[in-house]
KEKEMAR-232114 format. One record per residue: residue number from 0; chain; x, y, z of N, C-alpha, C in turn; residue in one letter. Coordinates in steps of 0.1 Angstrom, whole numbers, padded with zeros to 4 digits. Each point is the difference from the previous one (the first is absolute). Layout:
N
num = NUM | cadena = A | npx = X | npy = Y | npz = Z | capx = X | capy = Y | capz = Z | cpx = X | cpy = Y | cpz = Z | residuo = A
...
***
This chain:
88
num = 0 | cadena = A | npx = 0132 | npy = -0030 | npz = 0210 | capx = -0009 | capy = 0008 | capz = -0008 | cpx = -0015 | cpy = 0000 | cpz = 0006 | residuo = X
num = 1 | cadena = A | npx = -0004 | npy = -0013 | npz = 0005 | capx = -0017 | capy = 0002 | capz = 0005 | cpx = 0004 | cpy = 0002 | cpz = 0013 | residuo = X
num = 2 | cadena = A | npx = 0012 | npy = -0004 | npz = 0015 | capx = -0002 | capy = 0006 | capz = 0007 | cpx = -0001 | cpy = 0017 | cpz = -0002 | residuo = X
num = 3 | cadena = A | npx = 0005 | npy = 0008 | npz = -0005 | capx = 0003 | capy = 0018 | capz = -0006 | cpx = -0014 | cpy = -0001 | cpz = -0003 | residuo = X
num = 4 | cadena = A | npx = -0004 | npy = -0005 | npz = -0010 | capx = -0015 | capy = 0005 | capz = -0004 | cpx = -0010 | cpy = 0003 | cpz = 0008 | residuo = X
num = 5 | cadena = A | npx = 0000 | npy = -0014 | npz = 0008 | capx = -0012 | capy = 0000 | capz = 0015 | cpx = 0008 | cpy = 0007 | cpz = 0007 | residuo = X
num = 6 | cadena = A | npx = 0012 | npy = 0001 | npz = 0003 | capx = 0001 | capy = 0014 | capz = 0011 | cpx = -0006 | cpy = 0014 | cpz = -0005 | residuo = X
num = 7 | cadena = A | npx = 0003 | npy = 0002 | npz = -0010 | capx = -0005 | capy = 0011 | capz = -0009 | cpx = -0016 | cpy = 0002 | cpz = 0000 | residuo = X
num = 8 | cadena = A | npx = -0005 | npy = -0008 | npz = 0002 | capx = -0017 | capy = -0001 | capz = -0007 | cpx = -0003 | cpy = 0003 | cpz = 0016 | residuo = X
num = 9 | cadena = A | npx = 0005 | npy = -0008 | npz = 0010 | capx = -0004 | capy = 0005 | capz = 0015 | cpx = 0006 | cpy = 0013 | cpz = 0007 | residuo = X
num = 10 | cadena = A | npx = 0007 | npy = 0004 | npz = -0004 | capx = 0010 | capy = 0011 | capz = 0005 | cpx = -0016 | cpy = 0013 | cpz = -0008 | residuo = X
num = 11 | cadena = A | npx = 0001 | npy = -0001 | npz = -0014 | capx = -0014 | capy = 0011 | capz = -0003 | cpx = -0010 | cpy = -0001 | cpz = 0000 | residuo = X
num = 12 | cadena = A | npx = -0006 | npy = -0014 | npz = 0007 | capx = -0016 | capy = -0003 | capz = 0003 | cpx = -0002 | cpy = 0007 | cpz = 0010 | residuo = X
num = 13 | cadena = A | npx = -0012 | npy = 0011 | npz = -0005 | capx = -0005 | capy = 0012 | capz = 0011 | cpx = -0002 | cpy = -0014 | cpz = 0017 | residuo = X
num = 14 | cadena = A | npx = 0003 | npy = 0009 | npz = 0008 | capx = -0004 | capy = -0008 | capz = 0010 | cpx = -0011 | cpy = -0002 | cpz = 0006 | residuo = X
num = 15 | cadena = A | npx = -0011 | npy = 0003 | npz = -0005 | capx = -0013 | capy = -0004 | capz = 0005 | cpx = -0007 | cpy = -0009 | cpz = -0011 | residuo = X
num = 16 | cadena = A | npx = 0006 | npy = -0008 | npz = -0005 | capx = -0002 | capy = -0010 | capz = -0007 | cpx = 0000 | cpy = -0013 | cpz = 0011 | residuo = X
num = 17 | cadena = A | npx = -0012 | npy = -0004 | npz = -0002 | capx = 0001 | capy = -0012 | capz = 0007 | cpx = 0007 | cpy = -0012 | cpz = 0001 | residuo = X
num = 18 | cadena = A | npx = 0002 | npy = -0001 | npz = -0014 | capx = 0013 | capy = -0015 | capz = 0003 | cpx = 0015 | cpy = 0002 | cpz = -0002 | residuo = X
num = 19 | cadena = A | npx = 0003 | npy = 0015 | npz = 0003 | capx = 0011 | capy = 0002 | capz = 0001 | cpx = 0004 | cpy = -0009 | cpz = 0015 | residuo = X
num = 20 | cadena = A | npx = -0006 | npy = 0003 | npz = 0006 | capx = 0005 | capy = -0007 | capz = 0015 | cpx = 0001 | cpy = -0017 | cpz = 0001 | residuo = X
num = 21 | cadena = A | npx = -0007 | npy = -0004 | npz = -0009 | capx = 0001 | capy = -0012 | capz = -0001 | cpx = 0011 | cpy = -0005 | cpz = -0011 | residuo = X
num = 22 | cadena = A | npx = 0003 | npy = 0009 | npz = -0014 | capx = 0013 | capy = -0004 | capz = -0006 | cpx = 0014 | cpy = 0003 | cpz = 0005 | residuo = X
num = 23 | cadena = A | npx = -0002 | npy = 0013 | npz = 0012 | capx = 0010 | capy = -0001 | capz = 0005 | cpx = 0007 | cpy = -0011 | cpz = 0009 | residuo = X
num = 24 | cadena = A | npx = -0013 | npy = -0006 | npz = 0009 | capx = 0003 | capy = -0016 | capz = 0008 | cpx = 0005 | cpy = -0009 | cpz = -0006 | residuo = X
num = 25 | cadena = A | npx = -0007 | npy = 0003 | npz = -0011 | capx = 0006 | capy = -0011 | capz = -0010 | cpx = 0009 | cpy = -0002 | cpz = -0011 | residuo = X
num = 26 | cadena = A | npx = 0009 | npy = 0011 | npz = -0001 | capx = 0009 | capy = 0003 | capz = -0013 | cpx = 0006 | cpy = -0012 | cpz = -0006 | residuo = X
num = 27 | cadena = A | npx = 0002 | npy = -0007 | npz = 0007 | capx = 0014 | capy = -0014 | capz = 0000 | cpx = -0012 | cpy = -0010 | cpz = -0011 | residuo = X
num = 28 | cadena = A | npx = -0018 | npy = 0000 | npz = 0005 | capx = -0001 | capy = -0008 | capz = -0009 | cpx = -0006 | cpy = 0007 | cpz = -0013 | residuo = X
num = 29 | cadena = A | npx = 0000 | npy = 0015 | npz = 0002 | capx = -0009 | capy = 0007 | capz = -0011 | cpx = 0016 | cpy = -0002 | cpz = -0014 | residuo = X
num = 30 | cadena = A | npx = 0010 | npy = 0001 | npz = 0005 | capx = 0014 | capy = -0003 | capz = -0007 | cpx = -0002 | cpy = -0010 | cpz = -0006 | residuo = X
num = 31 | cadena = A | npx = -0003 | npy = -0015 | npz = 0005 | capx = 0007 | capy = -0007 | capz = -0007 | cpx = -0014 | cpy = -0004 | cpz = -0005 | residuo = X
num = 32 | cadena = A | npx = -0017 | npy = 0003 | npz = 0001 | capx = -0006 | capy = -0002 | capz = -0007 | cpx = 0003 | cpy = 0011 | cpz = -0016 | residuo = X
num = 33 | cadena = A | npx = 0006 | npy = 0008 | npz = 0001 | capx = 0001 | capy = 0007 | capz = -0013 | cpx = 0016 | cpy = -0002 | cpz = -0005 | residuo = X
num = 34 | cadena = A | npx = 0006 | npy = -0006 | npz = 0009 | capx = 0011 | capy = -0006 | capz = -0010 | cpx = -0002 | cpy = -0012 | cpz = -0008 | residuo = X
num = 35 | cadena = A | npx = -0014 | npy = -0009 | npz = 0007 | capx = -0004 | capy = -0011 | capz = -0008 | cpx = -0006 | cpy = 0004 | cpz = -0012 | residuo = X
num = 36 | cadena = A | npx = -0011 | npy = 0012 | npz = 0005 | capx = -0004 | capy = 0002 | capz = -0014 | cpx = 0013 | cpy = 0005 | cpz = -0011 | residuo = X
num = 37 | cadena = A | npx = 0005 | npy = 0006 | npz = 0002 | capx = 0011 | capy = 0006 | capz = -0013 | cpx = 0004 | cpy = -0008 | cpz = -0007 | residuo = X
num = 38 | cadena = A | npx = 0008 | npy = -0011 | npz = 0012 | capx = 0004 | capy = -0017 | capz = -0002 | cpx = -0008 | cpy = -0007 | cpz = -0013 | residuo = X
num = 39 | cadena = A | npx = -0011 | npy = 0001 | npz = 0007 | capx = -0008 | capy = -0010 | capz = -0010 | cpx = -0003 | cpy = 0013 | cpz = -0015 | residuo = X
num = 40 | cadena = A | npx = -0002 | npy = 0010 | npz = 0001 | capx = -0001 | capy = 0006 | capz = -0013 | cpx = 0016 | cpy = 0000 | cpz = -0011 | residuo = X
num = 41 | cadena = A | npx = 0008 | npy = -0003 | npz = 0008 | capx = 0009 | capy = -0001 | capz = -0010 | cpx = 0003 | cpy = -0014 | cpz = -0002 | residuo = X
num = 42 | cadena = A | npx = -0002 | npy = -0007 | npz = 0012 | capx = -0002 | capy = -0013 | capz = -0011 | cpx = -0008 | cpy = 0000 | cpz = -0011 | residuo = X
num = 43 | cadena = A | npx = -0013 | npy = 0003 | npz = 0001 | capx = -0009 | capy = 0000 | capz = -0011 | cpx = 0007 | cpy = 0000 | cpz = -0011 | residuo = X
num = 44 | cadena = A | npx = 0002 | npy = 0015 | npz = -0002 | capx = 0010 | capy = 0007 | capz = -0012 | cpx = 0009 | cpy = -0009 | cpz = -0005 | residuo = X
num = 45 | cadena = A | npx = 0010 | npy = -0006 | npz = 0007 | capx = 0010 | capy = -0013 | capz = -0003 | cpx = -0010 | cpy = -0012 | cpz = -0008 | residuo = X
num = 46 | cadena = A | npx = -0009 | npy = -0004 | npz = 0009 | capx = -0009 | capy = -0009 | capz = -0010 | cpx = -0003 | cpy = 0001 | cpz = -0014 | residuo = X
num = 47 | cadena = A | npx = -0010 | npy = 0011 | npz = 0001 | capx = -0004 | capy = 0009 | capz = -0012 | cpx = 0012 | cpy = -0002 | cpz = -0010 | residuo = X
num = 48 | cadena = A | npx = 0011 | npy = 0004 | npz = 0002 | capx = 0010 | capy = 0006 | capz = -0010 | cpx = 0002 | cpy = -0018 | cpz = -0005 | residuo = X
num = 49 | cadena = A | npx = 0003 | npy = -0005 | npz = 0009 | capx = 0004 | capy = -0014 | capz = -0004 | cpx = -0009 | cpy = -0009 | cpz = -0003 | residuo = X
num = 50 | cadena = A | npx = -0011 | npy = 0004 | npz = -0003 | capx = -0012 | capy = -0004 | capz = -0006 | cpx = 0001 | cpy = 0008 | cpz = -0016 | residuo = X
num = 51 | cadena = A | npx = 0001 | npy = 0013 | npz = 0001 | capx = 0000 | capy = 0002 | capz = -0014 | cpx = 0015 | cpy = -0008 | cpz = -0008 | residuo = X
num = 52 | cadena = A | npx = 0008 | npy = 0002 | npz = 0008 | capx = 0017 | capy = -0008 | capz = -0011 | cpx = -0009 | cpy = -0011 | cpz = -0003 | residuo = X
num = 53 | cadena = A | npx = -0004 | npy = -0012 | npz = 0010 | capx = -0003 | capy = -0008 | capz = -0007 | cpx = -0008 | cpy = -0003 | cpz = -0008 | residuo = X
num = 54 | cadena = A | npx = -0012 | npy = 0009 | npz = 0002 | capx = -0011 | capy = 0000 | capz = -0013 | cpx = 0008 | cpy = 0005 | cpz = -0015 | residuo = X
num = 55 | cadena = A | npx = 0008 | npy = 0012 | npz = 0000 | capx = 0007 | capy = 0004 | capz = -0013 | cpx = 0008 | cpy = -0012 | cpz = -0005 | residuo = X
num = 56 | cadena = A | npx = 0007 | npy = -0013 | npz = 0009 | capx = 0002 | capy = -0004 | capz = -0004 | cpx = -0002 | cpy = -0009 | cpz = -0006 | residuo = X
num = 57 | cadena = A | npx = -0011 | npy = -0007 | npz = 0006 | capx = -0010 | capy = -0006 | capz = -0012 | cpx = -0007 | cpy = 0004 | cpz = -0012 | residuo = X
num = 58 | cadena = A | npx = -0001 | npy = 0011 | npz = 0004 | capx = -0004 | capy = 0006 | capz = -0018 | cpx = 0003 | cpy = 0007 | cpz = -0003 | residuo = X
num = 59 | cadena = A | npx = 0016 | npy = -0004 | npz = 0001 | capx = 0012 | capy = 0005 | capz = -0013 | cpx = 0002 | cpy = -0019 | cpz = -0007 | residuo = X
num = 60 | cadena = A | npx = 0002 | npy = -0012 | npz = 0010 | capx = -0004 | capy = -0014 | capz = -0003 | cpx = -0007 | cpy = 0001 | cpz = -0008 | residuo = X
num = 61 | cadena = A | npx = -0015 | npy = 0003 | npz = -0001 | capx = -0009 | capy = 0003 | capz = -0011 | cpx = 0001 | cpy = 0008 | cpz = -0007 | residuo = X
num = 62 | cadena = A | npx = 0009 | npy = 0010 | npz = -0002 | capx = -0001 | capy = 0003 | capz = -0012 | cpx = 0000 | cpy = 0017 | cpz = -0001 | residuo = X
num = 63 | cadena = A | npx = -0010 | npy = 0007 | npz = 0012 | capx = 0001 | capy = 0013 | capz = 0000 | cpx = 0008 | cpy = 0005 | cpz = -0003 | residuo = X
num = 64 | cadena = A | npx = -0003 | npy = 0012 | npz = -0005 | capx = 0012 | capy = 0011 | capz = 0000 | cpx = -0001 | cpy = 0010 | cpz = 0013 | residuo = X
num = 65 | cadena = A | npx = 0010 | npy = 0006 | npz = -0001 | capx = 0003 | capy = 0009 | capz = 0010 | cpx = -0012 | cpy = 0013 | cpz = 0000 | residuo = X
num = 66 | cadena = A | npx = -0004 | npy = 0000 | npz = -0010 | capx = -0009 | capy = 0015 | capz = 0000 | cpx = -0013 | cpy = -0008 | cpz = 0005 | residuo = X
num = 67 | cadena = A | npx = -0003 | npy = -0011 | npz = -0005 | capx = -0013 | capy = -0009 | capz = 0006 | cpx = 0000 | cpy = -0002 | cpz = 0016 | residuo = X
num = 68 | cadena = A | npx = 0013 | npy = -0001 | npz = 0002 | capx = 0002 | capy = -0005 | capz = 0015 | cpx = 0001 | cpy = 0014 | cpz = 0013 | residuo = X
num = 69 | cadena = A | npx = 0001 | npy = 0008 | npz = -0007 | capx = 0001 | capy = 0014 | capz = 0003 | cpx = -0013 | cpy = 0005 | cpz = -0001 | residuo = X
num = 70 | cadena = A | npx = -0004 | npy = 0001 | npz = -0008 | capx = -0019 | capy = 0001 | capz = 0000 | cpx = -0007 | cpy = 0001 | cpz = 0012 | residuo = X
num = 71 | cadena = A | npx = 0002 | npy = -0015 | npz = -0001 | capx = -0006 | capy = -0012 | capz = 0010 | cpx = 0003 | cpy = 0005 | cpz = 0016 | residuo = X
num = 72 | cadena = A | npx = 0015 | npy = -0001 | npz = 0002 | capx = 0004 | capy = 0006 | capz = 0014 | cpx = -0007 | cpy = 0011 | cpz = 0004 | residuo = X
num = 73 | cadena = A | npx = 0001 | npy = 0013 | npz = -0008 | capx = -0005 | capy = 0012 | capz = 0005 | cpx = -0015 | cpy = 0003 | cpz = 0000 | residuo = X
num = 74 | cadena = A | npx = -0008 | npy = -0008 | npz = -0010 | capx = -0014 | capy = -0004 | capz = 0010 | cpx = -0004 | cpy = -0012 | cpz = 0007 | residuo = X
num = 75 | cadena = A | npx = 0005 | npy = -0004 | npz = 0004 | capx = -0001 | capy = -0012 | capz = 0012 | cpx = 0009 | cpy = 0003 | cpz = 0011 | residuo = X
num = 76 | cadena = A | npx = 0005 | npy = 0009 | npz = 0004 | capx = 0007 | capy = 0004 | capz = 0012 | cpx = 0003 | cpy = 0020 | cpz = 0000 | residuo = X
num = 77 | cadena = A | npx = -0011 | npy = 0006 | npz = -0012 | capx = -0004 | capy = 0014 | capz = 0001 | cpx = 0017 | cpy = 0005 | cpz = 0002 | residuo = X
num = 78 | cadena = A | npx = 0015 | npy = -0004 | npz = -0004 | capx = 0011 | capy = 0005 | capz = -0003 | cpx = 0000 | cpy = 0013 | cpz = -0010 | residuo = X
num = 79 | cadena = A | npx = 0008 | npy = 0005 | npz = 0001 | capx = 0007 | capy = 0011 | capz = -0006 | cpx = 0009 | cpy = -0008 | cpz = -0011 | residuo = X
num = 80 | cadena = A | npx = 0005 | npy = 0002 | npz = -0013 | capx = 0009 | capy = -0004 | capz = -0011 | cpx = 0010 | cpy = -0003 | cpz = 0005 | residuo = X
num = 81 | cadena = A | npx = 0006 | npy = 0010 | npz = 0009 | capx = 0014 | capy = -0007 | capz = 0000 | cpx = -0001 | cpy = -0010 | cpz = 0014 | residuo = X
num = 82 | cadena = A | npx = -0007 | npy = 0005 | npz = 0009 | capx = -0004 | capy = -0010 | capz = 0010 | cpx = -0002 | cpy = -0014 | cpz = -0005 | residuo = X
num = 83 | cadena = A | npx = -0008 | npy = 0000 | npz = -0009 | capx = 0000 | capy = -0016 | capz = -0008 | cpx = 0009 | cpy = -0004 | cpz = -0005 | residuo = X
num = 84 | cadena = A | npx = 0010 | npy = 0008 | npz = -0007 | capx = 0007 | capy = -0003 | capz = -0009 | cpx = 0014 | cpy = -0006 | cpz = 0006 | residuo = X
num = 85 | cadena = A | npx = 0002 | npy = 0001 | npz = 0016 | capx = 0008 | capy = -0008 | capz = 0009 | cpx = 0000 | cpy = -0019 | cpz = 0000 | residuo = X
num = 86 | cadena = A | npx = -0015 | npy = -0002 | npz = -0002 | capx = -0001 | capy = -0010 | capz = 0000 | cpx = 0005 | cpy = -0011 | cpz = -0012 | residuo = X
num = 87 | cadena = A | npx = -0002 | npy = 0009 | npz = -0012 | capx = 0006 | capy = -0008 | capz = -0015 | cpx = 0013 | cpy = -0004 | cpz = 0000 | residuo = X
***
């Protein structure tokens, strides 16, 4: 998927761009610097999510309700209703 992408992004970069000739030399590491990034943006997301289970489930422990805890989710992580509503 990110090799296709960077082929893609260099294949339509007009050619009198200057660092075309330099990302071309260097495809192998412009690859796996943006495979790292992706890498780490979906770990994030894995975090996050496993950050909110555990926070719901201490305050369902305390007592919350579901509409409290839903609240809460969708302004503290700017979700959509049902997007939140994965996590209850």
């Amino acid at each position: 998927m990110v090799k296709t992408a960077v082929n893609k992004a260099l294949e339509e970069m007009p050619k009198d761009f200057q660092i075309k000739e330099f990302l071309m030399a260097h495809r192998k590491e412009v690859e796996g610097m943006l495979d790292t990034e992706y890498n780490e943006a979906e770990v994030k997301e894995l975090f996050v999510a496993d950050g909110i289970r555990k926070t719901v489930a201490i305050l369902r422990d305390l007592g919350h309700s579901d509409e409290e805890m839903l609240d809460a989710i969708i302004k503290q992580y700017d979700l959509k209703q049902e997007e939140a509503k994965k996590y209850l």
